[in-house]
Every structure is written in C-alpha cells, then in structure tokens.
GUVO-962870 format. One record per residue (C-alpha): residue in one letter; x, y, z. Coordinates in steps of 0.02 Angstrom, whole numbers, plus 50000, padded with zeros to 5 digits. Layout:
N
AXYZ
...
***
This chain:
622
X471225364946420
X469405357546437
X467745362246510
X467425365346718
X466995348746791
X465345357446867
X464925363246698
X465165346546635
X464035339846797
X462755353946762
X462625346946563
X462365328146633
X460825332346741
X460135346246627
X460255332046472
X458915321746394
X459495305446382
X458055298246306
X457975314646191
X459475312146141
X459725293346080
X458025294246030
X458695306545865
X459765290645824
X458855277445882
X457165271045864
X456685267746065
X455305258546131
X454705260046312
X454735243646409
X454295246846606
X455535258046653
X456575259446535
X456775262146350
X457275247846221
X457985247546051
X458955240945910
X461085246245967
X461865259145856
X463425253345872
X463205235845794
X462175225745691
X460745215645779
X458885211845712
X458125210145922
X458325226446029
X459705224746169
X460085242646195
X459135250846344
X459105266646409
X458855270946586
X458045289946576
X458275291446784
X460165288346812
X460475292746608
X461465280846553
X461215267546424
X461925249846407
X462025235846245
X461925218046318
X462575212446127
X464225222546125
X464285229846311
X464265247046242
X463795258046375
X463955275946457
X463155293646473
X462285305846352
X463935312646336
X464775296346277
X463455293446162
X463595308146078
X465385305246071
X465135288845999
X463975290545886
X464725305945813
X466285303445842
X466665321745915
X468055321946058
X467255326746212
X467355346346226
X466325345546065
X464975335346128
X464745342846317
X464405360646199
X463095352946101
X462325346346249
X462585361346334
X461855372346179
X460265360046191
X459915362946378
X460415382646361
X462085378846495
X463505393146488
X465005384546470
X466625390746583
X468425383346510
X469865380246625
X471095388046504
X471015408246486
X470255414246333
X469645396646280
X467795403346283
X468185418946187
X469085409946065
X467725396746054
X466435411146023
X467475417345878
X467435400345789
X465575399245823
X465385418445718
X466575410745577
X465325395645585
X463835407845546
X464805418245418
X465405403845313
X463515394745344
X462895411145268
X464235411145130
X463755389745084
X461885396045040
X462245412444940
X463365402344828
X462275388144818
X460665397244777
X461915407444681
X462295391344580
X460475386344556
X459675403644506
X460995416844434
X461065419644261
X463065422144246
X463095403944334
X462435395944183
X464175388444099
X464655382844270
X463005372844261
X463375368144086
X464855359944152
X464095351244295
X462935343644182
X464245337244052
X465215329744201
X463475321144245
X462935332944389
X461185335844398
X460155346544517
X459845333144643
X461875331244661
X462315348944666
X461035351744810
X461715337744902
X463445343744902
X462555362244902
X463875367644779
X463965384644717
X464455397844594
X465675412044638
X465325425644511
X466585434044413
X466565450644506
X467795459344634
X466585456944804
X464655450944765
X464725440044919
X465345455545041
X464315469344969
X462595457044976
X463155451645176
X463415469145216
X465225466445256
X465805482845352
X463945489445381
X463075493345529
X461765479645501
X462915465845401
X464325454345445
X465715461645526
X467385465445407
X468635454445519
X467585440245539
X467235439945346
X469015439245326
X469445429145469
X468515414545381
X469285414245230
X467895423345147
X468905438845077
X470335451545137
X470575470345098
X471375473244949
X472955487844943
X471465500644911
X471015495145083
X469225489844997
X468375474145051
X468825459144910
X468065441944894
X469295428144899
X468445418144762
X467905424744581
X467335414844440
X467605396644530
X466445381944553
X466395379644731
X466395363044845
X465765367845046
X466895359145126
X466135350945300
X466975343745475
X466295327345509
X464765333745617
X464185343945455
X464875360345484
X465615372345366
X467505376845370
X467815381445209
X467925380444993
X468785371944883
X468475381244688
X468715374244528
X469035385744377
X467965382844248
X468675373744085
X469785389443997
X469495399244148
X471005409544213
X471975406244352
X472695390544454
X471455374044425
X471115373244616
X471005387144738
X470455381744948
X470245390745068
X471645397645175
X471955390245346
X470925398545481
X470305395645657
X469015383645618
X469705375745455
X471485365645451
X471825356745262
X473225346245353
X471595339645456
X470065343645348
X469385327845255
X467895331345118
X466625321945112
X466785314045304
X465215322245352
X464195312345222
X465145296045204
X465525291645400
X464105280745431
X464535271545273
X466375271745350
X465815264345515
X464655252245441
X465915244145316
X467435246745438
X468225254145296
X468515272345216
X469115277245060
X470435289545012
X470455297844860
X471235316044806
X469905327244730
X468195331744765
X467485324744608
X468065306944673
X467175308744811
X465655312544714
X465895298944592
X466145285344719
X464485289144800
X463525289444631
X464155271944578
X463465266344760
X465035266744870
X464625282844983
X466085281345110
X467625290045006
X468405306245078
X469755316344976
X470985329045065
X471025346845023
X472325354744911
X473565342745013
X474305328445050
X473795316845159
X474405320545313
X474765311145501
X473205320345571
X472085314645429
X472525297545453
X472225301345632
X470435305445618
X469895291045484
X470575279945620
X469215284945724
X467995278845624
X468675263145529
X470365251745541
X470595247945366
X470985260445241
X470905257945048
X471825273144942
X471055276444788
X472625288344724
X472465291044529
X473455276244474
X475095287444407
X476725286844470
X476415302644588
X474895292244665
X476025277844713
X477435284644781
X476135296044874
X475395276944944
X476945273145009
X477025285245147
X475885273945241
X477175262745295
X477435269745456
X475675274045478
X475165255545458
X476005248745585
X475755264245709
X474055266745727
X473515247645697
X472865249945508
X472605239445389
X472835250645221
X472615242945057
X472775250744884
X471275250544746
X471635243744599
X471235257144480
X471615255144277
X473425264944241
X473045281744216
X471165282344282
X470395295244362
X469155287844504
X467755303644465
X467785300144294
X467885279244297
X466245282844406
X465385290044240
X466155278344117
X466275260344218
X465565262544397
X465735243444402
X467565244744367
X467585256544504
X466965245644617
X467825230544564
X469465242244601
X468735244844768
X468515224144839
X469995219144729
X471235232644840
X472875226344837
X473595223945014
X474825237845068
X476445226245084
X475805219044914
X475625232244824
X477465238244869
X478055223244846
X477465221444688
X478015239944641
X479875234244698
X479675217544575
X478535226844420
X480355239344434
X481435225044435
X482535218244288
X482045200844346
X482845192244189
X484685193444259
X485205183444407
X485925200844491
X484245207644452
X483325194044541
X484585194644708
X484475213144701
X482545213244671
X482375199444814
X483405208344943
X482535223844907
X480825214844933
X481555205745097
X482095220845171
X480235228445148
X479425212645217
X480615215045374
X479395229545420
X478165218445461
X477465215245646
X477145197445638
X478475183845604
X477255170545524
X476715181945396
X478325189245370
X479035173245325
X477555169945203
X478055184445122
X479765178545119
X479475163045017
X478495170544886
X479575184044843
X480815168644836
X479715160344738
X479465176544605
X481405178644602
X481935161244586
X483115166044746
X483385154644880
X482225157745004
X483565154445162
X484665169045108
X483035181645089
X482855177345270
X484495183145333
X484185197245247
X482455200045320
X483505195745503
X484845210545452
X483695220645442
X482685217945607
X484135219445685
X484755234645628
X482985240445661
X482715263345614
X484495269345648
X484145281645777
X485255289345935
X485425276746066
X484695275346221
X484675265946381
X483295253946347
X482485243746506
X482505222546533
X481505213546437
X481335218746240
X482705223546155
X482435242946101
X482645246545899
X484065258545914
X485085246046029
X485845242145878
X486105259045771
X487365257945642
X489295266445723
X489935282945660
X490855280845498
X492315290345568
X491785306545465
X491855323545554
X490165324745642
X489725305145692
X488355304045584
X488055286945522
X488365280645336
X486705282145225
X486515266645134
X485185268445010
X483795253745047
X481855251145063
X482125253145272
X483215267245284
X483325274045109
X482865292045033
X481955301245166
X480115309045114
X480135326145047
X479345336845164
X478935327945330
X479105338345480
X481065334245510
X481665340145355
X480595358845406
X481545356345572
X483255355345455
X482635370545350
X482395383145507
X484065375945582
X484765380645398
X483995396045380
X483435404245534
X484255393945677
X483155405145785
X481575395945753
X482235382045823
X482105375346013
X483625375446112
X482985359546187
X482805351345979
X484475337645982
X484835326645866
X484165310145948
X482185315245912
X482515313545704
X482015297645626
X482855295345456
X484765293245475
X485145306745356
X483885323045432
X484925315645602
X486605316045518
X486055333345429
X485645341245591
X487225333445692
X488065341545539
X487485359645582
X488065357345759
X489745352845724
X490325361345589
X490955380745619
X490025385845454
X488975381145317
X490595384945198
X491625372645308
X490045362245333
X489975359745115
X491745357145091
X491915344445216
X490345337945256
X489745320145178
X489085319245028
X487395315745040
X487465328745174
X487995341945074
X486815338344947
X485395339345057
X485955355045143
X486235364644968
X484235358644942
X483855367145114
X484705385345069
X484105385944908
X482145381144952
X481105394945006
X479705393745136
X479015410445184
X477665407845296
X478895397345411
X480235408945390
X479055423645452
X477785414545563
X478415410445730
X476705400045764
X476985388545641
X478805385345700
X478285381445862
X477015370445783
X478495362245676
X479245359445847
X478055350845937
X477495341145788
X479065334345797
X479185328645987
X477395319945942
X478145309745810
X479495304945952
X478325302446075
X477415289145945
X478905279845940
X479245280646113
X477435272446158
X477475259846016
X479095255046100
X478395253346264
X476975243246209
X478125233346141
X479015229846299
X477235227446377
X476765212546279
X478235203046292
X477765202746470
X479015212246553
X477785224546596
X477965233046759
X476885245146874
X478025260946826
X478125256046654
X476115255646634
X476095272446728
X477445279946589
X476115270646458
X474855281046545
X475575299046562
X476335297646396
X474655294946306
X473795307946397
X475085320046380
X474925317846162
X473305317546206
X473555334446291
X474695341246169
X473645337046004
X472055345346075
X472955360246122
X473295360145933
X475125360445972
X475295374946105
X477455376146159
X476895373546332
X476115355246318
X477375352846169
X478765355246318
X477625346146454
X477805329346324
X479805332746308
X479895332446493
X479135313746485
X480505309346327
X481985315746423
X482155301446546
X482285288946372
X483745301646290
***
C-alpha cells in the first residue's frame, strides 16, 4: 500500500523546497543557497541550509538532512503517504496508489474531513452566539473558561434538539451535505423513522484534532444535572480511531518535542488545565484507555513519558500497564506526583504550582511501583518484609540493565531490613525463568527468554502452573489475548486456523487457550480443567462483547493485533542477540524484513493479508 514511485518523483520536482521550510523556518539567502536557524535543535548561529536547485537541505549542528518530503515528515511528524499528499495538494499533483481502491478510500476521508470541519465551526459559533448555549457558557466560566480558551480549543454547544446540525448543513438535500457522509463521520445516523438524527444533543463539545490539526471527531460533556452518560465521543470511523486518537497532540507537540517529554492525562479538561498553568504539552485519550498505538505515536515525538492519571487507585493500576511498554519501545515513563485524590484540570485552577511541582517531581516508573508494592506492604512483620522484598526483587528483575538493577536491589534491602544477597537470587530466579512462553529453537549466542519456560504440571492439557507474582502474575483485563480467548470461547469461528498457542504471552491466556484445544467440551473442560483455568473461562462465557461477536473486521483486527505483539517480542529478541555480538548477515536481514513487515502491517491498519505476510516471518521461530 503506498503512493506510485513516479508520483512520488513527480511531487519532488514539482515541490518548493525553499517554500516549504521557509513556513517553519526563518531563511536567509547566502549565495546560492538559503541559511537559517535548524528546526530540529536548539542553536543561536544558523547551520541549516537549503539548496533550492537539487532540494534538499542539510544541518551541519545535528546532520539532519533530506528532501521536502523528509522535512515535512520531520517536522510534522506525518508518516510519509501523508506528507507526499500535502505536497502533492500544494503543487496540484493527482496522486495514483499501488493498492486498489486506496485513492477512493482516501477521497472519502478527505469528504469526512470537510463534513466534520463544517460541523467544528457550527458548534463553535454555536457556543459563542446561541441563546440556548448560555448555561453551557455559564459553566465554562465557573470552571475558569473564558472566551479566549473556548476559541482556542473552538469548543462548542450541541443544542438540545433532535437534528439542528443536519437540517442547517442540508443533510439529504440537493445543495447540502450528503446523508452517508454525515453519518459516516460520526455526525448523526437515521433514526427507526428512517429520519436524519444528530448524534449529539445537549453536550458541551471538545473537536478533537490528529496531530497535523485536523478534525476526526467530539468528545461531549453533559452539562451539570444534564441527562444521560457524563461523556459521549464519537464513534469509530474512517478517519477517527479512539484506540489511536490523542487530544490535544495537535496543540502541545512542539512543546512535546521541545521538552523531550509529553504528558498523559485522561480527560480533556486536563489537557486544558495543564496548558493554562504554563505546561502546554499534555494529551489525554478519548473515552479509552491508553492503548499500544497511543504509546506508539507519543514515541514519535518524545522518549520520556510522564502520566498524570488522577491519583486513585484506578489511575495506578492503569500506570502499571507500562511495564512492557517501557522496555519495548525504549521509554522512559515516569509518574506525576499528583496529591491523593486530585484531579489535574481542577489542581490547574486551585494550585497550578502544585501542578507543576507534580510534573518535575514525577516519580520514576520502577519507583513508583516499587513503592506501590512497599506503601501495600505490612512491613512491621519479618514475613511481611521477605514477602514485600521478594515481591519488589522480582519487579526490579524487569529491568534491562544489571548495574541499575542491582541498585535497586540494595535499597529495597535497605527499606525491608532483608539481606540484600538473598533479594538477588531472587532477582536471578527470575531472569532466568524469564515470560513463560512456548519454547522455541533459539540460535548461538544469547540465550532466548523462553529457553527456560516453566514444565507442564502434569495436568490434562500441559499448561504450566500459574504462580501468582509481579512477573507472571494476574494477566491485564482486556489486552488483545484475552479477546483472542473470548472468540475461541464463544465463536471459535472468528478465530484463525493458523492462531496456536505459542503467540500468547501471559502463562494463563496460553494455558486457557491450550485448554480449549484439548478438552472435548467446555463441560469436560470446567470439571477438569485447572483452577484458575476454569475460573477464567466461566469469565469468558459469561462476558458479552457484541461488536466482536458480530463484526468479522474487528476479529481479524484482534488477530493480527495479536501476531504484532509477537512479532515485538520476536525483534526485541533479536536485537538482543545483535548486541551481544553474535550478530550475523541473515540475522540482520530477519531484523530487516521483520520491521518492515510491522511496518507494513500497522499501516495497512491491520489488513489479514499483511497480518498473514508477518506470520510467515514468525513461523521459522515456532
């Protein structure tokens, strides 16, 4: 899927260099060519010049260099079919796409652009002018919103009728906005009267943006007494994701790349507040949590991430999924150190120097759980203190680099009065036991982390005993293995023939799923089955998804989610191997093909045919 390389040729010559940088860049000419301060990193005498005749640029500071289309890339961080169609829109270039349909479907996400542009202003001015919008403004001012705020954020006002946004866009006229595309962006559906129905009524709206400033969607807030659920977003679409969708981004990423740090919070109001008490690079997900792909894209623009969860019990254990993220995409994630029970919108109004303080004092990651294992901890009994300790050992185990582990080590000794020699063999235990996963042949060099996966416990099935630990204890709630386990539970169909259990994770989704294989029935499967087994599966057939149950896209995209998350661990392994320097010429080209094919796979937005594609790489490790 991507863009004709003769297209792509035609953009480069038909592009302004000059034109282009110069929107971002002050540039000065010098002879030939054009001077200025680099974009990409801090300097107070110009090294970045641009040569207009071959049109490329160059930074003699940080060697930054390329085209018009890396630039753009760069600077805006867009992935590269975005940025060859802006260029190409500028130099008014036809674009042809080497996948079928890929320009048709583009065109439809460029008419849901335009609809839900159109929608963003009648709302806004909606907001600013109408009569009925007058508590919602009320309310905006009490949470200390004034005009200039709301018009930065252009929020609006969705009145309390059935459909004032269709019936002022002409929805289903001859001369308005066509019926399906009004509906295709979230903006309304047709009601069982078959009549034309706004999807928000009586809500304070937030435009939600993509990072180049784009609409994709809403997020509305009921007003205080209002009726209804508290929060209502938009429904996924072709041009708006939640699992991917960050607010905010498009406002707070050059603060992001400048610090080298992003904030996450969970509600739009954070965001706000964050940038009124002077810290303007926070981001809040959607109606969600936060997700793999979120983490993703903020990786893009920064490598250290601080979450600003509310400080409740929900917003911790929601930190903690960022365990495995840490160490896989090279982050270092910290956690703010918000007062118990604050709200970061509304510490903004009442202590914005408290929010800031929360902000530079962010615990680090492995500290902050850490401490949560301890602050849990009866520490005033010696079985408390060995339990606490080995608990905190095993967590520290996690970590990449031996001298810091060990630092680690002795301070939880230190806090546990526990001898700091045993806390390392437990550290060492767990290394070596490593994620209990399916073996596989592993190649010379670095020992592979399933080499040493934990033998069957001799119960029916030859799944492996679930201790309950920090490493491998209770797996999280609703990652993409245990929606695997829920279509293998309750429609088997949805789920590839070529799924086994080798590609789950967590020792108990693997021992779940190695369950459902063996066992003749789900009767036989409950009787017998091991405990923790059965108590899982009686979760599964009890919990109701409908839209996986009934959508066969989003199975498939279940599927291939879950051969990404495989194909992580693969790579990470193999870069592992790499820098122990046992790197050979066919392991580099595996390195290669792997990441292109994820590559591949993720901008597809997880098609079955470059889901399968990646598998075919995995097979030769299974």
């Amino acid at each position: 899927m991507g863009i004709h390389d003769e297209d792509v040729a035609r953009v480069r010559e038909a592009t302004d260099i000059v034109a282009v940088i110069g929107e971002y860049v002050q540039l000065k000419r010098v002879g030939r060519r054009w001077q200025g301060l680099c974009p990409f990193h801090a300097e107070k005498t110009p090294s970045f010049s641009v040569n207009a005749e071959m049109g490329v640029y160059h930074c003699f500071g940080c060697k930054a260099s390329g085209d018009a289309i890396t630039f753009l890339r760069e600077v805006e961080h867009a992935d590269f079919v975005e940025a060859v169609e802006r260029l190409a829109g500028r130099a008014g270039i036809v674009l042809r796409y080497t996948a079928p349909g890929e320009g048709a479907d583009r065109q439809k996400r460029g008419k849901l652009t335009d609809a839900l542009e159109q929608a963003v202003e009648w709302y806004h001015q909606r907001l600013l002018t109408a009569a009925d919008a007058g508590p919602a403004r009320g309310y905006l001012r009490h949470r200390g919103y004034d005009g200039d705020v709301v018009r930065q954020y252009k929020m609006g006002w969705a009145p309390d009728d059935w459909d004032a946004l269709a019936a002022d866009l002409g929805v289903g006229t001859d001369k308005g906005m066509a019926a399906q595309v009004f509906s295709d962006a979230g903006l309304g559906f047709r009601n069982k009267g078959g009549r034309i129905q706004d999807s928000f009524r009586a809500r304070l709206l937030f435009p939600i943006f993509d990072p180049s400033g784009k609409p994709v969607g809403f997020g509305g807030r009921v007003l205080p007494g209002g009726d209804g659920p508290k929060y209502k977003n938009s429904v996924d679409n072709a041009v708006y994701r939640k699992s991917r969708v960050l607010y905010g981004l498009n406002w707070a990423k050059q603060d992001i790349v400048n610090a080298g740090e992003v904030i996450v919070c969970e509600g739009y109001t954070d965001v706000i507040g964050f940038a009124q008490a002077g810290i303007a690079r926070a981001v809040a997900t959607c109606g969600t949590a936060l997700t793999e792909d979120h983490v993703r894209v903020l990786r893009r623009f920064a490598p250290r991430i601080v979450l600003a969860f509310d400080a409740d019990s929900a917003g911790q254990t929601a930190a903690e999924r960022f365990s495995q993220w840490e160490h896989a995409f090279e982050l270092e994630v910290a956690v703010a150190d918000l007062p118990p029970g604050a709200d970061p919108g509304d510490l903004a109004q009442s202590d914005p120097e408290r929010l800031a303080a929360a902000v530079s004092d962010a615990v680090d990651f492995m500290d902050f759980r850490i401490n949560r294992v301890l602050g849990e901890a009866d520490l005033s009994t010696v079985k408390g203190q060995v339990r606490a300790g080995e608990r905190a050992a095993r967590l520290v185990a996690e970590h990449p680099n031996p001298e810091i582990r060990d630092k680690y080590l002795v301070e939880v000794a230190d806090r546990c009065s526990v001898n700091a020699d045993h806390l390392r063999k437990v550290a060492a235990e767990a290394l070596r036991r490593g994620p209990r996963r399916a073996p596989r042949p592993a190649a010379e060099g670095a020992p592979h982390p399933a080499d040493t996966v934990h033998e069957s416990s001799g119960d029916r099935g030859g799944y492996s005993e679930f201790e309950s630990d920090e490493v491998n204890g209770s797996p999280p709630p609703n990652n993409v293995e245990r929606q695997v386990l829920w279509l293998a539970a309750n429609e088997p169909d949805g789920v590839w023939p070529e799924i086994g259990p080798e590609l789950f994770h967590h020792p108990l989704y693997r021992g779940v799923f190695e369950a459902l294989l063996e066992y003749p029935d789900m009767d036989t499967l409950l009787a017998e089955a091991d405990p923790r087994v059965t108590e899982l599966m009686r979760e599964l057939v009890v919990d109701e998804d409908e839209e996986l149950r009934t959508s066969r896209h989003r199975q498939d995209v279940v599927m291939a989610i879950l051969l990404y998350e495989e194909a992580q661990r693969e790579l990470a392994y193999l870069e592992r191997q790499a820098r122990t320097g046992s790197a050979d010429e066919e392991l580099l080209r595996r390195v290669a093909r792997l990441k292109t094919a994820m590559d591949q796979l993720r901008e597809s937005e997880w098609e079955p045919e470059q889901a399968r594609a990646l598998l075919e790489l995995l097979r030769p490790s299974h």
